[in-house]
C-alpha positions in Angstrom: 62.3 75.9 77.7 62.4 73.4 80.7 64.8 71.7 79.5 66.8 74.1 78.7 66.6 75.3 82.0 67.9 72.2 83.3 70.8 72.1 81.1 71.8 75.5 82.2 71.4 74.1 86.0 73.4 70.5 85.1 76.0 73.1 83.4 76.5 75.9 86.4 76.3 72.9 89.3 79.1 71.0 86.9 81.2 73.9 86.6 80.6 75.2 91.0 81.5 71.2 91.4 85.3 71.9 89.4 85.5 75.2 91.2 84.9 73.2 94.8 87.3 70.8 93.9 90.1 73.3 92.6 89.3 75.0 96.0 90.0 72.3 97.8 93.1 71.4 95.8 94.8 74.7 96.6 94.1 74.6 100.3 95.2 70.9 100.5 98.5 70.0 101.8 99.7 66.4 102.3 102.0 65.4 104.6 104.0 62.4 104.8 105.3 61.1 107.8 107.9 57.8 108.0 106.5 55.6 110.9 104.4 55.8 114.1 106.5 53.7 115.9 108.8 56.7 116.8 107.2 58.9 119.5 109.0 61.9 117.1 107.6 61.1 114.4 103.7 61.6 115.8 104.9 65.0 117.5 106.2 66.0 113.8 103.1 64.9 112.4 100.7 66.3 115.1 102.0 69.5 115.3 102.6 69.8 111.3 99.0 69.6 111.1 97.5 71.7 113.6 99.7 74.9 112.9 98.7 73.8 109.2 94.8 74.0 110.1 95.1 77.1 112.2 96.2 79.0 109.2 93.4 77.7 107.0 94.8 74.7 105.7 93.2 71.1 105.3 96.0 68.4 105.7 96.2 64.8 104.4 98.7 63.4 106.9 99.9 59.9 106.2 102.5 57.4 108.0 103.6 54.6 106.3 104.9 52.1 108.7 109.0 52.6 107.4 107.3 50.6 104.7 108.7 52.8 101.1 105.9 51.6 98.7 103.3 52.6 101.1 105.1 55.9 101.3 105.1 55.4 97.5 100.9 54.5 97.6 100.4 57.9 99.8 101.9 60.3 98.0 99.9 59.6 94.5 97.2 59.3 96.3 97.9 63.0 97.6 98.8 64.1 94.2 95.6 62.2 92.8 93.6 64.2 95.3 95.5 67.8 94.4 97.3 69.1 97.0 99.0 72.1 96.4 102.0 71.3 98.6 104.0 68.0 99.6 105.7 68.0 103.1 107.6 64.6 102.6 109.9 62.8 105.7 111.2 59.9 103.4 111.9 56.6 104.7 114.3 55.9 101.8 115.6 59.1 100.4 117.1 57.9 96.9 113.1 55.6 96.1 110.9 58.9 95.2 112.4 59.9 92.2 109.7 58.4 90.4 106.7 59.9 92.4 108.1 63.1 92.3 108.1 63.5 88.5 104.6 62.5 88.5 104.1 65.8 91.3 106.1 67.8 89.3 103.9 67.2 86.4 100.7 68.3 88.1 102.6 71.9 89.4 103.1 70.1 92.9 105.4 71.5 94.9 107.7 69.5 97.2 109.4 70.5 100.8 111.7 67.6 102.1 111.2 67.3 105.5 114.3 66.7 108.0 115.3 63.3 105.5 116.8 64.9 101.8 115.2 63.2 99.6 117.8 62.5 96.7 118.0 61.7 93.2 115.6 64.1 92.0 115.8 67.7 90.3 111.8 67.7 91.6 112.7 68.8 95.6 111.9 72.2 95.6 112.8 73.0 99.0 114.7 70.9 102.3 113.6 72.2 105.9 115.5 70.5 108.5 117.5 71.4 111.6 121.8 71.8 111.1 122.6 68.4 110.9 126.5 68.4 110.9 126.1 70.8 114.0 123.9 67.6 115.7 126.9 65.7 115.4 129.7 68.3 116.3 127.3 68.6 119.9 127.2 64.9 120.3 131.1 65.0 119.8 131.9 68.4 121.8 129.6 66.5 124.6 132.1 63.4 124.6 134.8 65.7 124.2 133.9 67.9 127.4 132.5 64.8 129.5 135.6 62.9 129.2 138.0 66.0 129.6 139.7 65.4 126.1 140.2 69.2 126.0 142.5 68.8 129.8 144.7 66.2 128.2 142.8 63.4 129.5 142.7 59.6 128.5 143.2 57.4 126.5 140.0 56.9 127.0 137.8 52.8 125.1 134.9 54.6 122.7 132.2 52.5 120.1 131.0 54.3 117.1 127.4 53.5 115.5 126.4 55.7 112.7 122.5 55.8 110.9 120.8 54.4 108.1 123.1 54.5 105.2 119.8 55.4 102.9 119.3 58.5 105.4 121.2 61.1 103.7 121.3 62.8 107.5 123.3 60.1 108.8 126.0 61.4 106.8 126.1 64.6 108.2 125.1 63.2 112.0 128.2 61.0 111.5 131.0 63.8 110.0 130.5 66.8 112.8 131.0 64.3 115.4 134.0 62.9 113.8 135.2 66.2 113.1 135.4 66.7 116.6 136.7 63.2 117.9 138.8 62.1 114.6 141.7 64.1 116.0 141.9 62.4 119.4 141.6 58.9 117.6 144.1 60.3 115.8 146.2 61.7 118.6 145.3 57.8 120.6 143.4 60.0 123.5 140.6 57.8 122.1 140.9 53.8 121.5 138.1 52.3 119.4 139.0 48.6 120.9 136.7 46.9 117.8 138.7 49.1 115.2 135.1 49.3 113.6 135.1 53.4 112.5 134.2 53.0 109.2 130.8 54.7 108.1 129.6 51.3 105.7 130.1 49.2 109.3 128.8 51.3 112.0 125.7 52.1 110.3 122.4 50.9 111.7 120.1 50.0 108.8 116.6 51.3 109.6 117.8 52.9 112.2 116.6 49.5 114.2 116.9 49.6 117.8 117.2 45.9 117.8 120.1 45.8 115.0 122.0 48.7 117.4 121.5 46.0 120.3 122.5 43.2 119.0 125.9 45.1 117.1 126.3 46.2 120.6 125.9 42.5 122.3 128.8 41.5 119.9 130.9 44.6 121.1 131.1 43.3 124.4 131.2 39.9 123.4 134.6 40.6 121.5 136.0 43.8 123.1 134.7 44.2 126.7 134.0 40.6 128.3 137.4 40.5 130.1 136.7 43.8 132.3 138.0 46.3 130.1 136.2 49.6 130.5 134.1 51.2 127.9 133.8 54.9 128.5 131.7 56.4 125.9 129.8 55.0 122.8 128.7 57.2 120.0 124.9 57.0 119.0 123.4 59.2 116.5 120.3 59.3 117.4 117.6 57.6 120.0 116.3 54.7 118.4 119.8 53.5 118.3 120.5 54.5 122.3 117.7 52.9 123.6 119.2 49.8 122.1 122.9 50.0 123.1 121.6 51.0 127.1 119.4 47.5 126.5 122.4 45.9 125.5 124.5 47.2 128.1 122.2 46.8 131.1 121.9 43.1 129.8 125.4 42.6 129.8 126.1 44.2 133.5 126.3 47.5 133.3 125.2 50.5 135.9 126.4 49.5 138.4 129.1 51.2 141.0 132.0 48.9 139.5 130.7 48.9 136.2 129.2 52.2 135.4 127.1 52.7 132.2 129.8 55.0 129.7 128.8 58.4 128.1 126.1 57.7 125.5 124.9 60.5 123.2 121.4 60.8 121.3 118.7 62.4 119.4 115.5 63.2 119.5 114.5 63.4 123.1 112.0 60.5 123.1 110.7 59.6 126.4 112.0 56.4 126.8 115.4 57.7 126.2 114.9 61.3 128.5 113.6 58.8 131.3 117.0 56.6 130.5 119.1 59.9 131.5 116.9 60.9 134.4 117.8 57.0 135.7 121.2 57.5 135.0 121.5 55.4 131.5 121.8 57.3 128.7 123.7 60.7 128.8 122.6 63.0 126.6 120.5 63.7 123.9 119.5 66.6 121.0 116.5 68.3 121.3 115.0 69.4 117.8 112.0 71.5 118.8 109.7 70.1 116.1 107.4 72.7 116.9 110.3 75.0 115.6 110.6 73.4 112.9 106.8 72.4 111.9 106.3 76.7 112.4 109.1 77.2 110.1 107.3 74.7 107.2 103.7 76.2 107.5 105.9 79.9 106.4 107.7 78.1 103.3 103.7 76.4 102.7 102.1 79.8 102.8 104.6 81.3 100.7 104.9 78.6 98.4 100.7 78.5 97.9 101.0 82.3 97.3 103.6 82.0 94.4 106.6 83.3 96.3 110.2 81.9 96.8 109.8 79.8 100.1 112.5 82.0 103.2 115.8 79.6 103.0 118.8 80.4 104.9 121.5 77.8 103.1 121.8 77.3 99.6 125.0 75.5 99.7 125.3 72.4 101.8 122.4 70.0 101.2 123.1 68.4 97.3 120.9 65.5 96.6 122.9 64.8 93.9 121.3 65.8 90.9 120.8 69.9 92.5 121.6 71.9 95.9 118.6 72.3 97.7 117.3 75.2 98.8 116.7 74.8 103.0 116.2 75.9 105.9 117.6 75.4 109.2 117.0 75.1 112.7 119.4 74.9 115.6 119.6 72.5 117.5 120.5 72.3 121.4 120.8 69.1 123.7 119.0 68.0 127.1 120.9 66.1 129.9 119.9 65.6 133.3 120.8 69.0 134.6 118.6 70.9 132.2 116.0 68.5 130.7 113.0 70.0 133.0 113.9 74.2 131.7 114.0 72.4 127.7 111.5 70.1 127.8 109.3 70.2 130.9 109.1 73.8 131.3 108.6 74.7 127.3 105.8 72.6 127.7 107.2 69.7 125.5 106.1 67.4 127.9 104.9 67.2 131.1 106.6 65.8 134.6 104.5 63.2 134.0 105.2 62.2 130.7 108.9 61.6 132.0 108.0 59.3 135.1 
């Protein structure tokens, strides 16, 4: 009878043990951020998490150094462990085919997070902001600043362009040539290098340091005789942090020598200090609390069987499906109204910016 007893106890603590761990499965989300070296990056991931946790959730949030087969390591490692739901910001959108079969397998779902992730039928849904609208503002803002509209120029423009293996780059790149193509076109705008196609302006890695040095070897070729350079076209942060280096090295800021517009994205603090000192010019502002609020919805619905909310089902092919997404707008900070965006949302503070 004893032992009996204890096989009925061995049995019901075996079985409370699956049940735990099924629990904990379906409350599990794992989140998979790129790199900590972009200040971004850390709000996504920080902000992810905690509007994850307030609603219940536990979260197994991961960076992986821009390193893909750590990326790779992370994410069976989150399916090993169950999670119910994979938020994913690839570092190289076309390597997860694989790993996503093996989520798809276990009934994982999968949200693509601001990076498509491409190549696989097993992205369930893409939450990002309106990237082709990111670059039509970066292009409207050289447009405006330089007074193309009024007839203005010719005016001496760079172009630089993402990662070629970020799907968004793509999409950065064509709404701000959609704006400025026709004034190349028109010769209001001279690219003095000739450099506009996509394969050489890109910035592999999105590497401050490769942006830089392309940039060195701008002015090497183009500018080092005096001739002005009055705007250069940066997708994103990480790249304008390197071209101001570049220029400030080679002379520029100065009354004779201003630095030209350059556009960004991200509002980083480096880069927002940069336009308070008079450096960099502009940059988008994604809200990633926006955007983290609108992936803990598509989560919850998703964990309680429903169709995640989407607002495009059109745009975003990864090349094997169109994606299902969601997107935010996006709006850019300068130096008139960086403190009402940022300072006063409470982004930052004053003296995160000083």
């Amino acid at each position: 009878m004893k032992k009996l007893v204890a096989l009925l106890l061995v049995i019901v603590l075996a079985l409370s043990f699956v049940g735990c761990k099924k629990s904990s499965g379906d409350n599990l989300i794992g989140v998979a951020m790129p790199t900590q070296s972009l200040q971004r990056w850390n709000q996504d991931g920080a902000n992810m998490k905690a509007q994850l946790e307030k609603k219940g959730y536990q979260v197994d949030l991961q960076y992986a150094n821009n390193d893909v087969n750590t990326q790779i390591q992370q994410l069976e490692n989150m399916i090993t462990k169950g999670c119910k739901v994979l938020v994913i910001a690839s570092i190289d959108g076309s390597a997860l085919t694989d790993v996503l079969a093996k989520a798809a397998e276990n009934d994982i779902k999968v949200i693509a997070y601001d990076r498509l992730i491409m190549n696989s039928e097993n992205v369930d849904y893409y939450a990002t902001f309106d990237n082709f609208k990111v670059g039509v503002i970066q292009g409207e803002y050289i447009e405006e600043n330089l007074g193309l509209k009024e007839g203005k120029g010719p005016f001496n423009m760079e172009l630089f362009a993402g990662s070629p293996d970020d799907n968004n780059a793509l999409f950065f790149n064509g709404g701000a040539m959609s704006i400025l193509q026709p004034y190349i076109d028109k010769g209001k705008i001279i690219i003095p290098s000739k450099q506009t196609e996509f394969t050489t302006i890109a910035i592999h890695g999105w590497s401050s340091s490769t942006a830089q040095a392309r940039m060195d070897n701008l002015i090497t070729a183009n500018y080092a005789s005096g001739k002005k350079l009055d705007a250069v076209l940066s997708p994103n942060d990480s790249l304008a942090i390197g071209i101001v280096t570049s220029l400030k090295n080679a002379g520029f800021g100065t009354a004779a020598k201003p630095y030209p517009i350059i556009t960004g994205q991200d509002c980083d603090k480096p880069n927002v200090i940069a336009m308070i000192n008079g450096q960099q010019s502009m940059s988008i502002f994604k809200d990633t609390r926006t955007l983290a609020s609108q992936v803990v919805e598509m989560v919850g619905a998703i964990v309680e069987g429903k169709e995640a909310p989407v607002n495009d089902t059109k745009t975003y092919d990864n090349g094997v499906k169109i994606v299902p997404s969601f997107l935010c707008d996006p709006v850019y900070a300068d130096v008139n109204n960086y403190k009402e965006l940022l300072v006063d949302s409470g982004y930052y503070k004053e003296s995160d910016l000083q």
